[in-house]
N, CA, C and O atoms as CSV, one atom per row, in Angstrom:
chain,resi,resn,atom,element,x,y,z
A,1,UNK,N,N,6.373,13.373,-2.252
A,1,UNK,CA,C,6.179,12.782,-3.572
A,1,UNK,C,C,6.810,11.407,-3.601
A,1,UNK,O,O,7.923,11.274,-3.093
A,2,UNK,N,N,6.130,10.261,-4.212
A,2,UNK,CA,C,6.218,9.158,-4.219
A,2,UNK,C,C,7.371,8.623,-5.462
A,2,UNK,O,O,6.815,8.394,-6.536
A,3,UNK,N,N,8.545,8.450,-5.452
A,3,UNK,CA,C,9.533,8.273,-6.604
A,3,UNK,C,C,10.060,6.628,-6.733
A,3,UNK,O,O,10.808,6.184,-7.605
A,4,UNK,N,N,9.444,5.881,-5.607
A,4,UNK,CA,C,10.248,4.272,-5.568
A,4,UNK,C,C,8.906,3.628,-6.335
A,4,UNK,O,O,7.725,3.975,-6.303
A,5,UNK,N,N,9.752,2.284,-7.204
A,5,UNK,CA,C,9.094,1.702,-7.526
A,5,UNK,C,C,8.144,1.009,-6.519
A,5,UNK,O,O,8.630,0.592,-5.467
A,6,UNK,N,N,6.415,0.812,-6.846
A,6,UNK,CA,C,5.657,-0.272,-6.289
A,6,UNK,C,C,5.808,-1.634,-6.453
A,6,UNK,O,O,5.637,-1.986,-7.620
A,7,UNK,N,N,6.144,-2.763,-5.458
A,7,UNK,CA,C,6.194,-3.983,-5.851
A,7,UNK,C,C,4.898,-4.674,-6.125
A,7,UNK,O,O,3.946,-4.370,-5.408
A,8,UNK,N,N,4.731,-5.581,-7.087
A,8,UNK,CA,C,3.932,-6.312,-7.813
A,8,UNK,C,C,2.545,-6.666,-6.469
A,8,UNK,O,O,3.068,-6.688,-5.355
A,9,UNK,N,N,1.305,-6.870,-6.426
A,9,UNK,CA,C,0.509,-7.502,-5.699
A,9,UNK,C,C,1.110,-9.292,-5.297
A,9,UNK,O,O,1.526,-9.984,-6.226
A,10,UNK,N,N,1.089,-9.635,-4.411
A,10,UNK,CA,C,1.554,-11.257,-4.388
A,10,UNK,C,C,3.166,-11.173,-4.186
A,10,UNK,O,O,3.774,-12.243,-4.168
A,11,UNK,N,N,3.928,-9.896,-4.025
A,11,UNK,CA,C,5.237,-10.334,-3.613
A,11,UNK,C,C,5.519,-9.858,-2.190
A,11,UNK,O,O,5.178,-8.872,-1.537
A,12,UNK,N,N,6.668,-11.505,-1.838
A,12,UNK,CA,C,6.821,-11.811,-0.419
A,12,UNK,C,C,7.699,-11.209,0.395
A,12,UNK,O,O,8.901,-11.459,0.307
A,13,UNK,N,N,7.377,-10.643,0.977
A,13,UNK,CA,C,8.749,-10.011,1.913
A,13,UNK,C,C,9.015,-10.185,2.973
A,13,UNK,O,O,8.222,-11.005,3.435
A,14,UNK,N,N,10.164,-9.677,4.137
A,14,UNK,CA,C,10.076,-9.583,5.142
A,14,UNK,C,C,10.420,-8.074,6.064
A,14,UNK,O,O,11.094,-7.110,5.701
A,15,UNK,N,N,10.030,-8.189,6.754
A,15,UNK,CA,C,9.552,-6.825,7.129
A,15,UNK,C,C,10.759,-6.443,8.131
A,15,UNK,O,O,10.977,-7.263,9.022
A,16,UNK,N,N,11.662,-5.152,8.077
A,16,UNK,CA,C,12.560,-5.286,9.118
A,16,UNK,C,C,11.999,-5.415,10.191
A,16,UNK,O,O,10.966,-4.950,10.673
A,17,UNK,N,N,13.156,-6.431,10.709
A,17,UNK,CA,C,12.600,-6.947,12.526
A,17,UNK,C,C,11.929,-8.071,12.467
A,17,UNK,O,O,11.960,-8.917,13.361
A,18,UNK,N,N,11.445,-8.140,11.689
A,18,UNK,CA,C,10.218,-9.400,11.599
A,18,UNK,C,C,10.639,-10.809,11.551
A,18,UNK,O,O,11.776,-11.042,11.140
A,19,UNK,N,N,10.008,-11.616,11.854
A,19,UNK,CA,C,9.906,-12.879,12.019
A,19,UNK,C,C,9.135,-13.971,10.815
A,19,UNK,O,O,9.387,-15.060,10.299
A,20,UNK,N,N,8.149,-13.012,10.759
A,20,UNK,CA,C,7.359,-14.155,9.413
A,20,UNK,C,C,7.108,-12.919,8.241
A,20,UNK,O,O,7.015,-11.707,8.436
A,21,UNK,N,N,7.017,-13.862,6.659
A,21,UNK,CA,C,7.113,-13.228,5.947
A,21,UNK,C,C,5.692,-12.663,5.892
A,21,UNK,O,O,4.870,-13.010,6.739
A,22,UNK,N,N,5.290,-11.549,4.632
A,22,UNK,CA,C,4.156,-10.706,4.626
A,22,UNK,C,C,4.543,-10.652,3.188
A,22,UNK,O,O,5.623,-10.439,2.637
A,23,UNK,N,N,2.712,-11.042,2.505
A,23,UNK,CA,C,2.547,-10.954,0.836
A,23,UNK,C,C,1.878,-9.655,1.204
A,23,UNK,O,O,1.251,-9.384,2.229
A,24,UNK,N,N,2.139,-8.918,0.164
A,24,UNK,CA,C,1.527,-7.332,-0.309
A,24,UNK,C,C,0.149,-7.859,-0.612
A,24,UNK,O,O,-0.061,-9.019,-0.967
A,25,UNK,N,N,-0.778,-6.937,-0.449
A,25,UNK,CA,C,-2.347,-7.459,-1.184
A,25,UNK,C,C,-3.275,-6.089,-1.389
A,25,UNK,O,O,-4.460,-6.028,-1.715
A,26,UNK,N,N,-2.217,-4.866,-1.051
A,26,UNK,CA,C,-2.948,-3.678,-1.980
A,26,UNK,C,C,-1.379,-2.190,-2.040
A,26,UNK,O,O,-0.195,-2.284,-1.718
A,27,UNK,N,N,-1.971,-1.328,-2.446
A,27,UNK,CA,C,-1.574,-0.055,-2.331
A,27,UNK,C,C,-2.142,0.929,-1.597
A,27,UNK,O,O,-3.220,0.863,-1.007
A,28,UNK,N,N,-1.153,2.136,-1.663
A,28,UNK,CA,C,-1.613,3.152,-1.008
A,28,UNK,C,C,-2.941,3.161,-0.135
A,28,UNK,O,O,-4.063,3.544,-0.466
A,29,UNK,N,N,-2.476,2.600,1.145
A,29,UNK,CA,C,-4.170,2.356,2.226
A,29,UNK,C,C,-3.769,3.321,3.028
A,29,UNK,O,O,-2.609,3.558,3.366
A,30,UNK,N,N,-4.995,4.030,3.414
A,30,UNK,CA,C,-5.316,5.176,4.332
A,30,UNK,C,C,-5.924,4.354,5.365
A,30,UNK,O,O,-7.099,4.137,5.068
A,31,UNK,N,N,-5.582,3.808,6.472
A,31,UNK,CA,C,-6.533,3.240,7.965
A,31,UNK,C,C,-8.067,4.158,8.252
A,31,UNK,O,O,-8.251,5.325,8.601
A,32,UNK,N,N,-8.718,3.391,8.030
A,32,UNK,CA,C,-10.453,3.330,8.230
A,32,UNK,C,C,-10.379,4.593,9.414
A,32,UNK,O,O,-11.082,5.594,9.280
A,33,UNK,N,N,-9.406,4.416,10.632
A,33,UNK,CA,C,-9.359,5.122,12.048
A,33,UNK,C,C,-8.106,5.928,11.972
A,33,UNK,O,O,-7.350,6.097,12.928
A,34,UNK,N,N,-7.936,6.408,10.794
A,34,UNK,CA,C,-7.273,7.796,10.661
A,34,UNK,C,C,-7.208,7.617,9.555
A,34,UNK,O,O,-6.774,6.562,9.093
A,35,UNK,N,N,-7.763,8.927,8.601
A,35,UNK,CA,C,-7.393,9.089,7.182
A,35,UNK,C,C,-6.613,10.074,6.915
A,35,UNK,O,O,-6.651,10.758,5.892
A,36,UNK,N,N,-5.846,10.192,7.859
A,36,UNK,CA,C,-4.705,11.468,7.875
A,36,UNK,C,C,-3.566,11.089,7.630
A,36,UNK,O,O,-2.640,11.901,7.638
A,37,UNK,N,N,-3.287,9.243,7.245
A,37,UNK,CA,C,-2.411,8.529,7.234
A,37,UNK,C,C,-1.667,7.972,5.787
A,37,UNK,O,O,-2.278,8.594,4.919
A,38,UNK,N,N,-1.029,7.429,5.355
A,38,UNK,CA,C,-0.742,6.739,4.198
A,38,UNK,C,C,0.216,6.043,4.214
A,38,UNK,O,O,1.378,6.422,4.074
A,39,UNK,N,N,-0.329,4.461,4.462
A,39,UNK,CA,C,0.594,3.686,3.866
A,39,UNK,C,C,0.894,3.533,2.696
A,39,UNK,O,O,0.047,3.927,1.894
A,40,UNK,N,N,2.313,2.854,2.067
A,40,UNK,CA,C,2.414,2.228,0.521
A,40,UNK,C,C,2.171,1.157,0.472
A,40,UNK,O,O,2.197,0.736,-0.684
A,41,UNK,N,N,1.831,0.159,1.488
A,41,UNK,CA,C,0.891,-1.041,1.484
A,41,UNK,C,C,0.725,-1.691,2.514
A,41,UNK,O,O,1.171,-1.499,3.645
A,42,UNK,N,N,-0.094,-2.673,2.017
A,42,UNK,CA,C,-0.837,-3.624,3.030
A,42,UNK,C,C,-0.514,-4.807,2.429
A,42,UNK,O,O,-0.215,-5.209,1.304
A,43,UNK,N,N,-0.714,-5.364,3.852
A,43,UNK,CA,C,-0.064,-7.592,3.201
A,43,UNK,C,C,-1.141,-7.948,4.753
A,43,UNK,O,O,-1.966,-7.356,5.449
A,44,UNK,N,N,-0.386,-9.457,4.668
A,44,UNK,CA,C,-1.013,-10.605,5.433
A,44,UNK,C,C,0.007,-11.356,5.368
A,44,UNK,O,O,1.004,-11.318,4.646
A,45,UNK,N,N,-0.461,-12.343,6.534
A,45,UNK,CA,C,0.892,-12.937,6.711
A,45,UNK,C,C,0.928,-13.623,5.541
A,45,UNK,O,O,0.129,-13.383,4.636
A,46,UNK,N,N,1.999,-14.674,5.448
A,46,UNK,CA,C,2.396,-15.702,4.377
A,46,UNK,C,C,3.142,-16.819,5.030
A,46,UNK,O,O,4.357,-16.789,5.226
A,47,UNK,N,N,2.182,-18.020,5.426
A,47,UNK,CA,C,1.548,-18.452,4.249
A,47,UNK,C,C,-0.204,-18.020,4.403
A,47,UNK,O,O,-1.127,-17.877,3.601
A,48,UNK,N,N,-0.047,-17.911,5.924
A,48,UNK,CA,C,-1.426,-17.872,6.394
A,48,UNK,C,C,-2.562,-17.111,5.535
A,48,UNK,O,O,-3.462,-17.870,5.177
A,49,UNK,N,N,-2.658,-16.198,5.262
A,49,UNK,CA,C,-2.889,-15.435,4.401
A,49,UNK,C,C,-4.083,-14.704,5.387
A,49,UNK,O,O,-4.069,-14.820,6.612
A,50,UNK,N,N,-5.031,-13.994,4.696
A,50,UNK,CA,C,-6.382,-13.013,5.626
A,50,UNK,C,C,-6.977,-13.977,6.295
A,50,UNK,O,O,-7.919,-14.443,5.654
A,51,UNK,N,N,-6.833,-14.399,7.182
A,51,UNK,CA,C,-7.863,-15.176,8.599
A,51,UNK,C,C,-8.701,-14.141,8.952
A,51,UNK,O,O,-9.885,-14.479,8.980
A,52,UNK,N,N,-8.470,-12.950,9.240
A,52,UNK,CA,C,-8.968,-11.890,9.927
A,52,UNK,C,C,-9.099,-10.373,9.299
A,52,UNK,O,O,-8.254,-9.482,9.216
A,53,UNK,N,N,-10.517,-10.416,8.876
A,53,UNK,CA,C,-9.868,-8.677,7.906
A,53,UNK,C,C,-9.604,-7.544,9.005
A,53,UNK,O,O,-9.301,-6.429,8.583
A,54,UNK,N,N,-9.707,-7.774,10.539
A,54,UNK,CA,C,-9.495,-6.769,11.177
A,54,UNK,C,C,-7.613,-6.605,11.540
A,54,UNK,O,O,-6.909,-5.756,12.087
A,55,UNK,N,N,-7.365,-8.058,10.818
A,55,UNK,CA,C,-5.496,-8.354,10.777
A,55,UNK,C,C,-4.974,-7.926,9.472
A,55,UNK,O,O,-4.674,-8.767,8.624
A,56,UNK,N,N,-4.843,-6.618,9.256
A,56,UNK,CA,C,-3.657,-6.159,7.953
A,56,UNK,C,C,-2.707,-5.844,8.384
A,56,UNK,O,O,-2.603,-5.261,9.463
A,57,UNK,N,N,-1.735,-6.172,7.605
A,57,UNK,CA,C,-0.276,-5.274,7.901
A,57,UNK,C,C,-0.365,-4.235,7.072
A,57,UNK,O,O,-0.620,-4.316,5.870
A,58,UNK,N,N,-0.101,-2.959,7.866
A,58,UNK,CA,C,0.263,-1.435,6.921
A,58,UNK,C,C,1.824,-1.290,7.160
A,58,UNK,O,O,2.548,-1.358,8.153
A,59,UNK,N,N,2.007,-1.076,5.902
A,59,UNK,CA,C,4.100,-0.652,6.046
A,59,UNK,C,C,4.507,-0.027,4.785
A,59,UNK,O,O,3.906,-0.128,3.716
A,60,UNK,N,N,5.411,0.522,4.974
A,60,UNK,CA,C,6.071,1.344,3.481
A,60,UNK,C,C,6.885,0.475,3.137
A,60,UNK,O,O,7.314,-0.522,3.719
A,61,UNK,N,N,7.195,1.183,1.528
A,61,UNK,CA,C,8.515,0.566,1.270
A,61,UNK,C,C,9.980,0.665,2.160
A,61,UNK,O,O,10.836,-0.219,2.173
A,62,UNK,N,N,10.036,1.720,2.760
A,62,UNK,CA,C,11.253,1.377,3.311
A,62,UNK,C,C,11.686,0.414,4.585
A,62,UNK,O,O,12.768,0.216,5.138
A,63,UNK,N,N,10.177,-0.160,4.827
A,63,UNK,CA,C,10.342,-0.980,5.876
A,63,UNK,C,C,11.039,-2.583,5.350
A,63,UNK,O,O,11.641,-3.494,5.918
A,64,UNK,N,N,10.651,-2.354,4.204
A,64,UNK,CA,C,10.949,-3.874,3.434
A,64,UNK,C,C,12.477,-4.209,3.824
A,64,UNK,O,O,13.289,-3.335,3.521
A,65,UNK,N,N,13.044,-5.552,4.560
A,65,UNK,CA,C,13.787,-5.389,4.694
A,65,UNK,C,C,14.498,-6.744,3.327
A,65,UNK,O,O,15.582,-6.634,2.753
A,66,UNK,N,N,13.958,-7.357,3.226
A,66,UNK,CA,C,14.518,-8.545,2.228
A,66,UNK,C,C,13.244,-9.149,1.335
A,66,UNK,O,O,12.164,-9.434,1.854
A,67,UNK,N,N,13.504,-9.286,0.058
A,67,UNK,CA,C,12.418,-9.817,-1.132
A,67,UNK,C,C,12.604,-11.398,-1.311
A,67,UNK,O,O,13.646,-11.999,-1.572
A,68,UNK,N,N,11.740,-11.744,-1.170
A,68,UNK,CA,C,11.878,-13.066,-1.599
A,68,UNK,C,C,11.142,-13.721,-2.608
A,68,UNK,O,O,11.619,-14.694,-3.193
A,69,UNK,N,N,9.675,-13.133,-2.943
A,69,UNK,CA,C,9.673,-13.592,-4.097
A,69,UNK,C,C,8.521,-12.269,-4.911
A,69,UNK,O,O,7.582,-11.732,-4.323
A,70,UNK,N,N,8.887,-12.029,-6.172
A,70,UNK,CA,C,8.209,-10.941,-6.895
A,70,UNK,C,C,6.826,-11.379,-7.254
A,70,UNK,O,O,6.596,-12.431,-7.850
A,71,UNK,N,N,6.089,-10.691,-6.940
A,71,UNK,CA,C,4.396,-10.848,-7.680
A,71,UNK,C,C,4.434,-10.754,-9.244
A,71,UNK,O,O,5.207,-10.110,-9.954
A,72,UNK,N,N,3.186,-11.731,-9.656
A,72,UNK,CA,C,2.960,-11.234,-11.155
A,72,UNK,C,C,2.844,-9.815,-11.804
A,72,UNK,O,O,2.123,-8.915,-11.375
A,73,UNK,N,N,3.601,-9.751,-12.826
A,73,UNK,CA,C,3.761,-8.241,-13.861
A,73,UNK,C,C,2.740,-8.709,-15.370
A,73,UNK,O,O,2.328,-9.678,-16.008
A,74,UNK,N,N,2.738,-7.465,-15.325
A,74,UNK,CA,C,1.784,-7.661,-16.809
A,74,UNK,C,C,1.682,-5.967,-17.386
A,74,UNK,O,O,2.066,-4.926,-16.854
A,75,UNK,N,N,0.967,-6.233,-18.745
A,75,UNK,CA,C,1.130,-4.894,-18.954
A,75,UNK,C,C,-0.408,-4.133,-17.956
A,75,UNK,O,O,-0.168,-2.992,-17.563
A,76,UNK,N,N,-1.375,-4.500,-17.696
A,76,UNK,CA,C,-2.365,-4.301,-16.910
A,76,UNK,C,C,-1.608,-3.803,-15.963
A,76,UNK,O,O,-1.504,-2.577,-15.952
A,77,UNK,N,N,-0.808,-4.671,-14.815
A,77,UNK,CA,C,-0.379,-4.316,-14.036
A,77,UNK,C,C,0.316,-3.260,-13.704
A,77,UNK,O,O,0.039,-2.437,-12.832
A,78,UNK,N,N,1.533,-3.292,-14.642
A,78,UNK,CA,C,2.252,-1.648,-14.665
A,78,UNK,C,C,1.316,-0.422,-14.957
A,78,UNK,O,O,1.502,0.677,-14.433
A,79,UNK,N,N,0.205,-0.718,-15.912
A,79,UNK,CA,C,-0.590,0.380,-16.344
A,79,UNK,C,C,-0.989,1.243,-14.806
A,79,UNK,O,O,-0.808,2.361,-14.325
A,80,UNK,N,N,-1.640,-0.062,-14.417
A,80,UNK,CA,C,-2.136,0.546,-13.230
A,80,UNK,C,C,-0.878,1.274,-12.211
A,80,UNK,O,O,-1.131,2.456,-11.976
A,81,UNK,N,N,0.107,0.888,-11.728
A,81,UNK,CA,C,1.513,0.980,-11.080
A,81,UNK,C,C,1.241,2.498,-11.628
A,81,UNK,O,O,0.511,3.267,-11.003
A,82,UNK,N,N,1.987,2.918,-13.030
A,82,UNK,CA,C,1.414,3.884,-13.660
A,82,UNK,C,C,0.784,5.333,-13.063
A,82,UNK,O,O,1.173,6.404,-12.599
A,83,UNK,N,N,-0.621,4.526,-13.442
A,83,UNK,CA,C,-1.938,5.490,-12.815
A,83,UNK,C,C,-1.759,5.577,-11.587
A,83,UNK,O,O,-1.697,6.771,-11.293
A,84,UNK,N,N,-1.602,4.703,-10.401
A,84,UNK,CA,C,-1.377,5.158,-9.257
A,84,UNK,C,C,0.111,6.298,-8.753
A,84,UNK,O,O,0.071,7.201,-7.916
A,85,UNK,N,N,1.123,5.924,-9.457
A,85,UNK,CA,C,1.673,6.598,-9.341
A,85,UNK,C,C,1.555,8.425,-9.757
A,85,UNK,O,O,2.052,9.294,-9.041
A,86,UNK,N,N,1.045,8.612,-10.623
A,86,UNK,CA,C,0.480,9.412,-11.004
A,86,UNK,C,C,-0.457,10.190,-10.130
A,86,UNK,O,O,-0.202,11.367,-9.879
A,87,UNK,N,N,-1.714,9.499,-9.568
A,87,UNK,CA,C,-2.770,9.876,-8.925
A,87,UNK,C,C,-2.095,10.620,-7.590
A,87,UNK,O,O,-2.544,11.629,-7.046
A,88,UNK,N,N,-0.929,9.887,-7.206
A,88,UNK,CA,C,-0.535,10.254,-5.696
A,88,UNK,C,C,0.614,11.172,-5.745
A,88,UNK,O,O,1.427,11.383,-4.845
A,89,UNK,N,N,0.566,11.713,-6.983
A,89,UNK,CA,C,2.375,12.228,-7.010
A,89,UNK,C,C,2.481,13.878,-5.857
A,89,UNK,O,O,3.487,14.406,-5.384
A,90,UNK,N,N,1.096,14.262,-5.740
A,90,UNK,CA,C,1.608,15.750,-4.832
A,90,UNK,C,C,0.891,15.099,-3.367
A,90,UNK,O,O,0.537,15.884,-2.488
A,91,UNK,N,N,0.737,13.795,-3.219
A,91,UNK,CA,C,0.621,13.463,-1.679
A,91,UNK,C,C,2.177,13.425,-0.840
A,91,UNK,O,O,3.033,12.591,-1.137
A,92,UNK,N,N,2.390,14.537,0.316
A,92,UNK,CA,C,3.836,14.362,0.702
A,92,UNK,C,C,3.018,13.612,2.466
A,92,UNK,O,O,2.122,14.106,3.149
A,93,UNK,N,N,3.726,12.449,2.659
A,93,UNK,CA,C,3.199,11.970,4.192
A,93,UNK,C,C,4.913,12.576,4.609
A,93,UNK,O,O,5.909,12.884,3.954
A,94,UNK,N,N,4.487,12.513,6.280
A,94,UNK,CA,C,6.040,12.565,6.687
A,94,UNK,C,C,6.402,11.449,7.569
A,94,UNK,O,O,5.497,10.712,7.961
A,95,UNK,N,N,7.354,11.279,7.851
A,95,UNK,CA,C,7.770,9.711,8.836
A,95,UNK,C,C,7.007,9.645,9.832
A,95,UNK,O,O,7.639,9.040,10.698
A,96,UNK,N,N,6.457,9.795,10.040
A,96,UNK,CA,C,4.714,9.013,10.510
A,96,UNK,C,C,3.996,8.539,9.813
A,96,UNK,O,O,3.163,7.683,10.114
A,97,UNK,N,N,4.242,9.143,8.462
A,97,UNK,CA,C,2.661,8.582,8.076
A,97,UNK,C,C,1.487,9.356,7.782
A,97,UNK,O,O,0.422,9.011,7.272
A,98,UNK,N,N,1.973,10.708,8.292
A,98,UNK,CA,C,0.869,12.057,8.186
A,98,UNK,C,C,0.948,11.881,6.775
A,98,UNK,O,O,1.961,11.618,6.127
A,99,UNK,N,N,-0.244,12.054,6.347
A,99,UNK,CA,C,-0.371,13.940,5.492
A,99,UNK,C,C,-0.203,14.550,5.669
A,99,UNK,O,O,-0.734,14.976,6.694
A,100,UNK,N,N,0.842,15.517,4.864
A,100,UNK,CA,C,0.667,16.987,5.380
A,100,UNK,C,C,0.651,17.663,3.978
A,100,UNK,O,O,1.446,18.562,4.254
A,101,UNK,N,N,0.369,17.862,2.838
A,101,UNK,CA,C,0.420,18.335,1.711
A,101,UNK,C,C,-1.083,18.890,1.936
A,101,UNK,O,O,-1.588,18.184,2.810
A,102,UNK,N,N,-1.805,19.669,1.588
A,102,UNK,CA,C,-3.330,19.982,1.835
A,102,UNK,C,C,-3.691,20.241,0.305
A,102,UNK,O,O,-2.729,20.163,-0.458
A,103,UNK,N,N,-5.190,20.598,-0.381
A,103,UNK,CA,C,-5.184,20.527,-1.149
A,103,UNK,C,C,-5.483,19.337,-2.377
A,103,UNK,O,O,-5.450,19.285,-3.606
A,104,UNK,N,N,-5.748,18.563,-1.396
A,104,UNK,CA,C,-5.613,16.874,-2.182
A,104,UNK,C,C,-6.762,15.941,-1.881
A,104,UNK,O,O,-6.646,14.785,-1.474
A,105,UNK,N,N,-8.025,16.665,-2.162
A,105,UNK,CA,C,-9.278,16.195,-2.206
A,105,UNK,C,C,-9.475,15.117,-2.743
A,105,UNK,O,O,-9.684,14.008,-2.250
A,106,UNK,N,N,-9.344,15.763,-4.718
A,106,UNK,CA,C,-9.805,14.605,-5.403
A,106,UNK,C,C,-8.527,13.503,-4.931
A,106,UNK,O,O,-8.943,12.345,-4.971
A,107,UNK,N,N,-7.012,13.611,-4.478
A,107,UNK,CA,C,-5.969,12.600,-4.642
A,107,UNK,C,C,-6.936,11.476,-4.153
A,107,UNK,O,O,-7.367,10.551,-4.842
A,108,UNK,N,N,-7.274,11.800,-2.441
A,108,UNK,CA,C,-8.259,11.512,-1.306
A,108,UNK,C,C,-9.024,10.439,-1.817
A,108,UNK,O,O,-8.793,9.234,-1.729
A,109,UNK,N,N,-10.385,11.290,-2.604
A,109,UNK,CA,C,-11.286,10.881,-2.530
A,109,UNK,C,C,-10.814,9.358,-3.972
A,109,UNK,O,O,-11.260,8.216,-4.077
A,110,UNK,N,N,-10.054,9.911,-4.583
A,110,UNK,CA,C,-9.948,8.436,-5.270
A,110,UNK,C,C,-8.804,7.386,-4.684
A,110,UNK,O,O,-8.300,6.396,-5.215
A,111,UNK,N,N,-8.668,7.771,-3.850
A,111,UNK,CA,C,-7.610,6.783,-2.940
A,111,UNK,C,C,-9.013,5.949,-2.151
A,111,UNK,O,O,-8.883,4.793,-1.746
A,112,UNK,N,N,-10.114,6.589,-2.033
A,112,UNK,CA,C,-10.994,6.473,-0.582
A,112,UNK,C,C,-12.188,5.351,-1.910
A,112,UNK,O,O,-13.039,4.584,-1.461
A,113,UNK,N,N,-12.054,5.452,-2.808
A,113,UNK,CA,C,-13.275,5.158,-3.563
A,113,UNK,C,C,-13.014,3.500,-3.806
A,113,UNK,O,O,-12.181,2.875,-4.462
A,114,UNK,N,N,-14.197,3.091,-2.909
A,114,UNK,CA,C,-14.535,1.703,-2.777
A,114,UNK,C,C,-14.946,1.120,-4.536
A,114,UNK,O,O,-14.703,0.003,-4.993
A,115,UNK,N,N,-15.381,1.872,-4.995
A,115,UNK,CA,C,-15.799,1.262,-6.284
A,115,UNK,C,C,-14.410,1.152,-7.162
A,115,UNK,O,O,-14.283,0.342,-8.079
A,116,UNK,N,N,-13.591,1.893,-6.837
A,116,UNK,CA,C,-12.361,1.370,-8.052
A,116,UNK,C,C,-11.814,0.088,-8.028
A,116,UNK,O,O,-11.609,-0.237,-6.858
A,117,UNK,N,N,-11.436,-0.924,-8.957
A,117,UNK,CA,C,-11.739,-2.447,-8.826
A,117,UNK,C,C,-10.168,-2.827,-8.861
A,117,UNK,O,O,-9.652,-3.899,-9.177
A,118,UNK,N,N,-9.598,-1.690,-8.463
A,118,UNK,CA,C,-7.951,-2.448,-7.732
A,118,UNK,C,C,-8.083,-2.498,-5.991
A,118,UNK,O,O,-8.968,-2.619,-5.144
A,119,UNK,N,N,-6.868,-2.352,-6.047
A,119,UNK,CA,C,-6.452,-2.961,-4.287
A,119,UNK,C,C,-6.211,-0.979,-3.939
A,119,UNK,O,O,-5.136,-0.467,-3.626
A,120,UNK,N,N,-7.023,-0.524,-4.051
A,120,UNK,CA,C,-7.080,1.395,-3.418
A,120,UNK,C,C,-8.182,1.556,-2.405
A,120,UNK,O,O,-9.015,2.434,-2.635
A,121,UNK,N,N,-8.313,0.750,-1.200
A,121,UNK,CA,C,-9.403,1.151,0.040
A,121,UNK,C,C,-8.636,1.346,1.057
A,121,UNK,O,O,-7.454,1.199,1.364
A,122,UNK,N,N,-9.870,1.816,1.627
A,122,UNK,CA,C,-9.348,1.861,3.513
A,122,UNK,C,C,-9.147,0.426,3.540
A,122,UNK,O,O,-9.583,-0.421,2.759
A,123,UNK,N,N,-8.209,0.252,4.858
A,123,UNK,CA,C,-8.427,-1.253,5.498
A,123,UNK,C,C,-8.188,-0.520,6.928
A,123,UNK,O,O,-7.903,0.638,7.232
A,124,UNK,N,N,-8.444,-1.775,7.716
A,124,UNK,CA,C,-8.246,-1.425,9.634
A,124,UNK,C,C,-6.961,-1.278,9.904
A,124,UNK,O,O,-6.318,-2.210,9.422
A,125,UNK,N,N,-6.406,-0.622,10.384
A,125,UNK,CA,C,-4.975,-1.187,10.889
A,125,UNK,C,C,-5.219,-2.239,12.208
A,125,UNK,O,O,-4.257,-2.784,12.749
């Protein structure tokens, strides 16, 4: 179950270990080549930004190692923060990255649904 706050779309971080920073540019992504997976997000570098959609970064929050600058908030925004939080609350991954909670079709299938008009798709790893 998912209990940490989501940071804003557009905020900059750096990733432990890392070298260059990475802007967030969705939530909860399942990799196209395993949907057995779950990240808490995806970025690109910064400043560079998507050159390559086959180049995402997938990482959790706990990889974040330092913030540097917060994305825009709004009430839209939290709404959604919100609803996603909500949608994913009986998904348990384990330090991999699995799924292992079963049972979580619809969570799935609206994590998987290309038509919802936030940042909730597959991407490549």
């Amino acid at each position: 179950m998912y209990n940490k706050e989501y940071l804003p779309i557009g905020t900059i971080v750096l990733l432990n270990g890392g070298e260059k920073k990475v802007m967030i540019t969705g939530f909860c992504v399942i990799p196209n080549d395993n949907n057995h997976k779950l990240y808490d997000y995806s970025g690109c570098l910064f400043p560079e930004g998507i050159i390559d959609s086959n180049e995402v970064c997938l990482f959790n929050h706990n990889q974040i190692e330092e913030i540097y600058f917060r994305g825009y908030e709004n009430e839209e925004e939290k709404d959604f923060k919100n609803e996603l939080k909500e949608t994913i609350k009986d998904i348990i991954v384990d330090d991999d990255n699995n799924i292992i909670e079963k049972n979580l079709s619809d969570s799935i299938e609206y994590l998987n649904n290309e038509t919802y008009s936030m940042d909730i798709f597959n991407m490549n790893e």
